[in-house]
N, C-alpha and C positions, 0 to 999 in steps of 0.2 A: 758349933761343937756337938750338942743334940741330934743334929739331923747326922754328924758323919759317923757317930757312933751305932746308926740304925746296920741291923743285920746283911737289910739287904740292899744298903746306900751304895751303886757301881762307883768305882774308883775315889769319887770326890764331890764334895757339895761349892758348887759356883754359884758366888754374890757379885750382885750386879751393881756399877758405881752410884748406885740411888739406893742402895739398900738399907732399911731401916727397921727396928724391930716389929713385930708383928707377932700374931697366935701360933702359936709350934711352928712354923718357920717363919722368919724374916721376909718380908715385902722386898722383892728383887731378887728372891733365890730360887735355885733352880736345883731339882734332886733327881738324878736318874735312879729309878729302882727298878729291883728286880724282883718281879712278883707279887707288889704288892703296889696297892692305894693309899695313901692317908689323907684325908680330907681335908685338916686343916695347912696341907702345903699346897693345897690350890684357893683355899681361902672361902668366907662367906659368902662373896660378890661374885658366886661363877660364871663365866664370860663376860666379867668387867672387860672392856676393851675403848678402842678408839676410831673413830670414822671421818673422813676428809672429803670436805665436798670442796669441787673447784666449780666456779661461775666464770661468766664471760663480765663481768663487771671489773672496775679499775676505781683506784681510791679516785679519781676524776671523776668518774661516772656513777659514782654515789655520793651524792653528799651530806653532808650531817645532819639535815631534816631526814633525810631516808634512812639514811644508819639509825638514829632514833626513834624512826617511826618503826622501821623492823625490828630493831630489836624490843619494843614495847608489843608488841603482835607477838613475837615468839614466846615472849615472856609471859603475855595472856592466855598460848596456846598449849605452852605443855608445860604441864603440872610439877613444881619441884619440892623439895623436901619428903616430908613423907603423906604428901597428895596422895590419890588416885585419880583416875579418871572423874571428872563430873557428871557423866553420863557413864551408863554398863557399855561394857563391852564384850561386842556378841563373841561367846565361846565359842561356836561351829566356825565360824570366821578367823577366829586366832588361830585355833589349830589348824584349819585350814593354808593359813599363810606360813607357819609354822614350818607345815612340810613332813610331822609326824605323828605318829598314833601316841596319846600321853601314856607311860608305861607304867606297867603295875606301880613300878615301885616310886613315884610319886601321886599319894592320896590326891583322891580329886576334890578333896576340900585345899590343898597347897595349893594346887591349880588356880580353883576358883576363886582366893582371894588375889590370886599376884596376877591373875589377867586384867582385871581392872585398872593396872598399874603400868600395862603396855603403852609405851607414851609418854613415860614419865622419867624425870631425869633423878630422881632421889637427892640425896645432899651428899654432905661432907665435902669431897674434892671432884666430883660429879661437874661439870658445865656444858656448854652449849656456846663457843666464842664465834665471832666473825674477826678475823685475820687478813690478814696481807702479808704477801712476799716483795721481797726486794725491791721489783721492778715496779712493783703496787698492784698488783694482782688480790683479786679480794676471793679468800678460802671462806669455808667453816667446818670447823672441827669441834667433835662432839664426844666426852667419856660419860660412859654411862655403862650398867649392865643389867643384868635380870633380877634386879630388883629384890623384894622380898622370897621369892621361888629360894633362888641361890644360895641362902641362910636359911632358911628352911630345910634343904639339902642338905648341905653342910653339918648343920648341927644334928640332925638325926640320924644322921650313918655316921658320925663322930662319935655319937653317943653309943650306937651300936659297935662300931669298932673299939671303942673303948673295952665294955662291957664283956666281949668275945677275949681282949687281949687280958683285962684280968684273969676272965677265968682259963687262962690257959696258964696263966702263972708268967706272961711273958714280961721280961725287965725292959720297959721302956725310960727313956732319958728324961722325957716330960711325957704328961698323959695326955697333954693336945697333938703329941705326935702318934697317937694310936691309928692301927692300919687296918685297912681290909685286903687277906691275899687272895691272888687271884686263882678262880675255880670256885669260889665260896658262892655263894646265892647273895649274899650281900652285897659281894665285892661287885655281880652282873649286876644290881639291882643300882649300888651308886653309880655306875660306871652311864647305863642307860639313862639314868635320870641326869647325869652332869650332861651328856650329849643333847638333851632335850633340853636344860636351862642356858647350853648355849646358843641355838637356834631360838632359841627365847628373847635370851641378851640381842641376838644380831636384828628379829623384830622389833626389839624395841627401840631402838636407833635407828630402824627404819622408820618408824611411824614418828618418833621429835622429825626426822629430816623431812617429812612429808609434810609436818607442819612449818618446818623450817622454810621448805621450798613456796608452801602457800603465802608466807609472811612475803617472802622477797616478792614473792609475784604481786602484789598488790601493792610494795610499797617502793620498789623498786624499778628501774629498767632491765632488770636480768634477761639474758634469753637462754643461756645453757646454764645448768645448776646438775651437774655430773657428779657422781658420787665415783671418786676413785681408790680408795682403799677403806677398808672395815679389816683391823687384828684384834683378836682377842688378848690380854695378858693375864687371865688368871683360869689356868685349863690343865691339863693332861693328857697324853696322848701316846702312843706306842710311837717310835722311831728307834732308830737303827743308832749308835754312837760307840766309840771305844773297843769296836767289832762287834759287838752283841746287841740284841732287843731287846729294850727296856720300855719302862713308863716314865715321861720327864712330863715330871709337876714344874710348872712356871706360873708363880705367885706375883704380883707385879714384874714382870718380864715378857717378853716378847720375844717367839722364833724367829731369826734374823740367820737365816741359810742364804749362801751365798746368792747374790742381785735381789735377795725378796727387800721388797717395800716394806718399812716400817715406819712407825709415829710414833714419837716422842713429844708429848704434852709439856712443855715447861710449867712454872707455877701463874697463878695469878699474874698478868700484868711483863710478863716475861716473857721471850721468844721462845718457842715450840719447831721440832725441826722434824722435815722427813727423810727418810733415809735408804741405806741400801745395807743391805747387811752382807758381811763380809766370812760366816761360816768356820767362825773361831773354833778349834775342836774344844778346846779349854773352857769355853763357857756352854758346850751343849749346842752348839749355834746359836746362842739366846745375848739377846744385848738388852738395854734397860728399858723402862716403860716410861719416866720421865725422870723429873728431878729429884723424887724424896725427898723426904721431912726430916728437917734438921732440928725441928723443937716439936714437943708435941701439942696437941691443941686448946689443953688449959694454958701450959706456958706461953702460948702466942695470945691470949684473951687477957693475959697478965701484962704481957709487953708492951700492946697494943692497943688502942679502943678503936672501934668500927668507925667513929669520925677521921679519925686518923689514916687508917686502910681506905677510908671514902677519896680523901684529899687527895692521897697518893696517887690512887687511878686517875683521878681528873687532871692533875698535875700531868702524869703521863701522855694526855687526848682519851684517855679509856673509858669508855661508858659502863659501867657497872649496874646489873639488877640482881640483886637476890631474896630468895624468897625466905632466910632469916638474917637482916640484915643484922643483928645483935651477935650473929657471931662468923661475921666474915672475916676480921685476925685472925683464925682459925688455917685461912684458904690462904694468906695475903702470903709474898714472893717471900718477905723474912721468915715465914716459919719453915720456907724449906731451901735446899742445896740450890746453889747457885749452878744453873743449868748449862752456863756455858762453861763449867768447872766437869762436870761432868759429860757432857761430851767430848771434852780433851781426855777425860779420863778411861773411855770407851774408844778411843782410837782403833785399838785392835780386833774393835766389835762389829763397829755400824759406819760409816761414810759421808758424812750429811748433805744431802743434796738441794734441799730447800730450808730456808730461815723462814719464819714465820714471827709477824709479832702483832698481839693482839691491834683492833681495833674498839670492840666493844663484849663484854661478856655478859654471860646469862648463868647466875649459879646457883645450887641448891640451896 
């Protein structure tokens, strides 16, 4: 209701069937606007997304000393929670792989603490699982994004847009919905630096997967370890919808234009599906990012104790690591939407062409 009362909200605000509350916008929603940026409807975590790697491996041809051993290597190899790297990490190198110059308008001291973090999976709903499809094809799929950069962003051109929207006297519905319009020095200023924390985000799921691929290599018989889709879900972007160009903020959400490839993470312990997106004009072309949270994560640590969440997985075959194990109820499948509920509920969104169900996971 907040976001459709904004000035320059085009036509309607679309939530996605995982939608669940969140900082001035909802997690799963999607705002075309006109004119204008606001920070907190793309979120803290910019270019939070998700990446799929297919191997030539078969639940056959790995067996559970291997699963076990790889996954205790990955789990040694990239840093979760709120780690850094163990060693520096060369700057002229990041940016270099990067791909661009760091722009004024993020201080190179943001830089220099969130590059040491390249590599790193962070927490909360963050993982690193190894999966299978149907036929037993062994996947792995990876959410993560730019780390601490992303929140850093975030809240300081928040703060700024805030700031700017007072003092123009403008009546906002909430003040996390504060905006930057475009033409303003600010608005160029978030805009460059959200484009650089997402080539950020997409190195830094390059580098878990580099480490990923090293882990199978040594513990496995892999011979192909292909990396076939990298989406981002927490971005903005200029496209064309409703006839006109606008900016569509997609906050846990994913652009799903007709045949594009998308990923949908289920929860802990729960199938995760890929997809084909189907170009709904009603949702923006945008279909959901996974299952959303159906309780929030004191609730799930009340419901729940991490012995309990441990059992379950093992019960399932599931290998479980994470690096705070005292609050993995937090992550576990009850505290969120039942995902094969919600893929019937996106029918008219997304197509699912592959099922996916864990084998072993790696979480923050």
């Amino acid at each position: 209701t907040n976001l459709s009362t904004l000035p320059f909200a085009i036509r309607h605000v679309a939530l996605m069937p995982d939608a669940h509350a969140g900082y001035g916008m909802p997690i799963g929603g999607v705002l075309f606007a006109d004119g204008a940026v606001v920070p907190y409807a793309i979120g803290v975590d910019i270019g939070c997304g998700v990446a799929l790697v297919e191997t030539d491996l078969t639940v056959e041809t790995l067996p559970a000393a291997d699963l076990t051993a790889t996954l205790e290597a990955i789990a040694a190899g990239v840093p979760v929670g709120m780690s850094s790297q163990p060693k520096a990490v060369d700057r002229e190198a990041a940016l270099e792989e990067i791909g661009l110059d760091l722009p004024d308008s993020i201080e190179p001291r943001w830089f220099d603490r969130a590059v040491n973090q390249l590599g790193t999976l962070g927490s909360g709903n963050h993982f690193l699982e190894l999966q299978r499809d149907e036929a037993g094809a062994v996947f792995v799929m990876l959410h993560s994004g730019s780390r601490s950069l992303g929140k850093t962003i975030c809240d300081a051109f928040h703060k700024r847009a805030l700031a700017q929207n007072v003092a123009w006297h403008v009546q906002l519905p909430h003040r996390e919905l504060a905006f930057l319009p475009v033409g303003t020095d600010d608005f160029r200023g978030y805009w460059t630096a959200m484009e650089f924390a997402l080539r950020f985000a997409e190195v830094n799921r390059s580098r878990m997967l580099d480490a990923a691929e090293a882990a199978f290599g040594r513990h496995t018989a892999v011979g192909r370890f292909e990396r076939v889709v990298d989406v981002h879900h927490n971005y903005a972007a200029w496209e064309h919808h409703v006839g006109v160009n606008g900016i569509v903020h997609r906050k846990g959400a994913v652009r799903a234009r007709a045949g594009e490839t998308v990923l949908i993470p289920g929860s802990m312990g729960t199938a995760s599906y890929v997809g084909e997106g189907l170009g709904n004009a009603a949702s923006f072309e945008t279909c959901q990012h996974g299952a959303g949270r159906a309780m929030s994560r004191t609730a799930a640590r009340k419901a729940k104790t991490s012995k309990d969440v441990y059992a379950e997985m093992a019960d399932l075959g599931v290998a479980l690591h994470s690096g705070d194990p005292k609050t993995v109820a937090e992550e576990a499948a009850f505290a969120y939407k039942d995902i094969e509920s919600v893929m019937a509920a996106s029918a008219s969104l997304v197509r699912p062409t592959k099922r996916l169900t864990p084998l072993g996971v790696v979480k923050g």
